[in-house]
N, C-alpha and C positions, 0 to 999 in steps of 0.2 A: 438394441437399446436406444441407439440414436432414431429409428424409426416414430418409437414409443414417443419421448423426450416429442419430437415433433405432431405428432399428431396430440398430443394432450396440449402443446401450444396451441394449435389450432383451432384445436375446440375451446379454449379460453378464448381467444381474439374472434371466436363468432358470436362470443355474451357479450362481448364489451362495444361498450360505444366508441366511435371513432377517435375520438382524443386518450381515452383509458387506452386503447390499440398500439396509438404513441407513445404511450408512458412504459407499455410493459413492454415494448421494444426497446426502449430509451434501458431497459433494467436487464439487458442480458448480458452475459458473459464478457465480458473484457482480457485480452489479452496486457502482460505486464505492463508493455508502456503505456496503456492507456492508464491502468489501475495507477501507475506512477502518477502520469498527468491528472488525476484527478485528488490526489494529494494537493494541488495546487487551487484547488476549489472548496470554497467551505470556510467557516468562522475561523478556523486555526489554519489557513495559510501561511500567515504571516510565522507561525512559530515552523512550519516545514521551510519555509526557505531561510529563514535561522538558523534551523537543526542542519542545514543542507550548506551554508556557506558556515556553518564549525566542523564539520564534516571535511569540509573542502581546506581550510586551515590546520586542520589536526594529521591530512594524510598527509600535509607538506610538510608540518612540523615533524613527522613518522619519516618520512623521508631524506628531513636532515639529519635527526637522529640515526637512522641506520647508516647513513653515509659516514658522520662524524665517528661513529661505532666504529668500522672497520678501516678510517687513517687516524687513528691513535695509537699509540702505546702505551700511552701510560697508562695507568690500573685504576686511579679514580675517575678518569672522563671514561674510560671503559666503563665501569659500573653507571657513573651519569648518564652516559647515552643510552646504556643497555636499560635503567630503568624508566629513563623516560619514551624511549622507543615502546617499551610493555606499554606503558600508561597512556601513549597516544591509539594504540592498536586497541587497545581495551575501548576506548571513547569512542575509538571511532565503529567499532562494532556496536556498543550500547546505542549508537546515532543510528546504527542502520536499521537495528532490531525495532526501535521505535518507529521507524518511518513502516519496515516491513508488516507491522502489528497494526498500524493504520491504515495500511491496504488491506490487510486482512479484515479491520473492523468493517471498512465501505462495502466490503465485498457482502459480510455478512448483514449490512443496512439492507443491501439492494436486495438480497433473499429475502427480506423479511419483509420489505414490499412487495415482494414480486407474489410472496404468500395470503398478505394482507389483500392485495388485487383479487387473488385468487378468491376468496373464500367471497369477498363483497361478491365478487359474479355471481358464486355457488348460492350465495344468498337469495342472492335477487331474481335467478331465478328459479328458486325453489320457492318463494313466495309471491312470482307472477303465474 
């Protein structure tokens, strides 16, 4: 499969001209940290590292709640910390699932360029 996968590159990057060459290398696979790092690029940056320092507040407030949870006895800081432990645990997954959803959208951008390249080649040269 990997043979395939390569040689059908190949034969794209012999239609294309030297900077389109660039581009569709610039569009392949990413391993996680990068897909992370590239969170950090793009009109809504500013709201990932928002989403990313509430994130980073909500595990610490999760983490004084479960501390505070297990040196109590009493029964209503028990319930207090116990529900607001739920509530920080809940945020702070809805945070990640949105960050996770945005790697997966880029992921699915850079396919749909990488298809869009595709087909202009196929284009161009089926009517050269």
């Amino acid at each position: 499969m990997k043979t395939k996968m390569e040689d059908i590159d190949k034969l794209i990057k012999e239609t294309l001209t030297q900077e389109e060459a660039q581009f569709y290398d610039e569009l392949d696979e990413q391993n996680v940290f990068e897909m992370f790092g590239g969170l950090f690029k793009g009109k809504n940056a500013w709201l990932i590292v928002l989403i990313n320092a509430a994130t980073i507040a909500m595990t610490a407030l999760w983490l004084y709640c479960i501390i505070s949870f297990f040196g109590t006895d009493n029964t209503n800081e028990l319930i207090k910390s116990g529900f607001s432990a739920v509530f920080c645990f809940i945020g702070v997954s809805l945070m990640k699932t949105f960050s996770w959803m945005q790697m997966d959208k880029n992921a699915m951008i850079r396919e749909i360029k990488r298809l869009e390249l595709q087909v202009s080649s196929l284009s161009g040269k089926i009517s050269a």
